[in-house]
C-alpha positions in Angstrom: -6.1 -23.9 -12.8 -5.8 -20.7 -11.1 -3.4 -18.0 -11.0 -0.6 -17.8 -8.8 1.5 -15.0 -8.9 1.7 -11.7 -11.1 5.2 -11.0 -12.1 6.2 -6.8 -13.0 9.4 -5.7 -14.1 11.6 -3.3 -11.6 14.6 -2.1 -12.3 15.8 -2.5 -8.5 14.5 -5.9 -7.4 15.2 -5.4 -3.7 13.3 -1.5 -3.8 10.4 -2.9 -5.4 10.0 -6.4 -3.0 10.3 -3.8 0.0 7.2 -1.7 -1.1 5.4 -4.0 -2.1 6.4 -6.4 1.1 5.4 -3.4 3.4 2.0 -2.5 1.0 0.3 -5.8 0.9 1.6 -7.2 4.4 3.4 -9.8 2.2 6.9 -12.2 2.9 9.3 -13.5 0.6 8.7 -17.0 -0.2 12.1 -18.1 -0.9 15.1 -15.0 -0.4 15.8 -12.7 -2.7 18.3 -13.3 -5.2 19.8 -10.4 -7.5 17.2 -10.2 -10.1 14.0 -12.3 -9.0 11.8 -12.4 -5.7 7.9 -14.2 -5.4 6.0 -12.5 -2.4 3.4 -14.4 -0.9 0.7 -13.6 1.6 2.4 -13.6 5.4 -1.1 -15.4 6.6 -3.5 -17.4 4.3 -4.0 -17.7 1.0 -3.5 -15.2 -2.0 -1.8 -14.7 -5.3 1.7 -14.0 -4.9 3.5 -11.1 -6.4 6.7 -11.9 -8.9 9.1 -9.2 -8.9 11.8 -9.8 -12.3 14.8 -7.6 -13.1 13.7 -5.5 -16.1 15.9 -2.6 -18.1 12.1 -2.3 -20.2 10.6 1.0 -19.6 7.0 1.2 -18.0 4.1 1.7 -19.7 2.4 4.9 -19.5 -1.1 3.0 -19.9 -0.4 -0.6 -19.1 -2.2 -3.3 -20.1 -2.0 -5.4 -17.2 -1.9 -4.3 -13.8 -2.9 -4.6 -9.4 -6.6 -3.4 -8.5 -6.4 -3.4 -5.2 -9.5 -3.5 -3.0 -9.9 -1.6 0.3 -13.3 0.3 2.5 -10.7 3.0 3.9 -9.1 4.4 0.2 -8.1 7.6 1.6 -6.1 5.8 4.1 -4.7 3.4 1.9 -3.7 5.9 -0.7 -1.7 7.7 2.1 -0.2 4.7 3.6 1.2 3.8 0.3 2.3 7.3 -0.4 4.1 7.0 2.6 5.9 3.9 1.4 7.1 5.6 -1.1 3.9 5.3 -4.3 3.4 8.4 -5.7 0.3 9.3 -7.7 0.3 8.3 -11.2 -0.9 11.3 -14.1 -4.3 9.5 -14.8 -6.0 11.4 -17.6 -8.4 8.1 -18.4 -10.6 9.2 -14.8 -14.3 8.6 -15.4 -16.7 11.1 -13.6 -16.6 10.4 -10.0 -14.4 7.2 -10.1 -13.9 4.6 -7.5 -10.2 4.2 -8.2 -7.0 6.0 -8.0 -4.3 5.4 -10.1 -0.6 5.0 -8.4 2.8 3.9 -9.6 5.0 2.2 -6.9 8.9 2.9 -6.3 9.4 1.4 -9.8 7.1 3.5 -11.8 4.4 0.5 -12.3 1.4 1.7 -12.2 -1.9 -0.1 -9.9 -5.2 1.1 -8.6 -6.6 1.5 -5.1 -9.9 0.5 -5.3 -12.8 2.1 -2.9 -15.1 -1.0 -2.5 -17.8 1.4 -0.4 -18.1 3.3 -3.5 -21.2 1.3 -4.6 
């Protein structure tokens, strides 16, 4: 078993898929219909991303959520603010933390992860 795709809620299906397309360098793996959209990895292999209509607010502090892993976190974080992320009010920060906390075009909230951080 393994897992194959984590599914978040957005309240504007096609908004979310085209972050989230233009973050992660991912495709569509079928095309997008009103409410529902899996992105996949444009090259190799990788846990695709479900994207679900969803009226349910986001969670301030979720329980599930994307770490994602980079060596060049101050130019990922800007990318991705670029795209449209903004930065999340984090007031769970650990001294001198690897991560920062972001919420997409959607409000869900993920974490850019500086893997040089030891």
């Amino acid at each position: 078993m393994h897992i194959g795709s984590v599914v978040m809620g957005a309240s504007d299906v096609r908004r979310a898929a085209g972050f989230w397309k233009a973050a992660l360098g991912y495709v569509e793996r079928e095309p997008l219909t009103g409410d529902w959209v899996v992105l996949v990895p444009a090259e190799g292999p990788g846990p695709g991303v479900s994207l679900g209509r969803s009226d349910v607010p986001v969670q301030e502090v979720p329980r599930i959520h994307l770490d994602l892993y980079t060596e060049e976190q101050d130019a990922e974080v800007a990318r991705l603010l670029a795209l449209g992320a903004v930065r999340a009010d984090w007031k769970l920060y650990p001294p001198d933390p690897d991560f920062v906390v972001l919420a997409d075009t959607e409000g869900n909230r993920f974490c850019v992860i500086d893997t040089t951080h030891g």
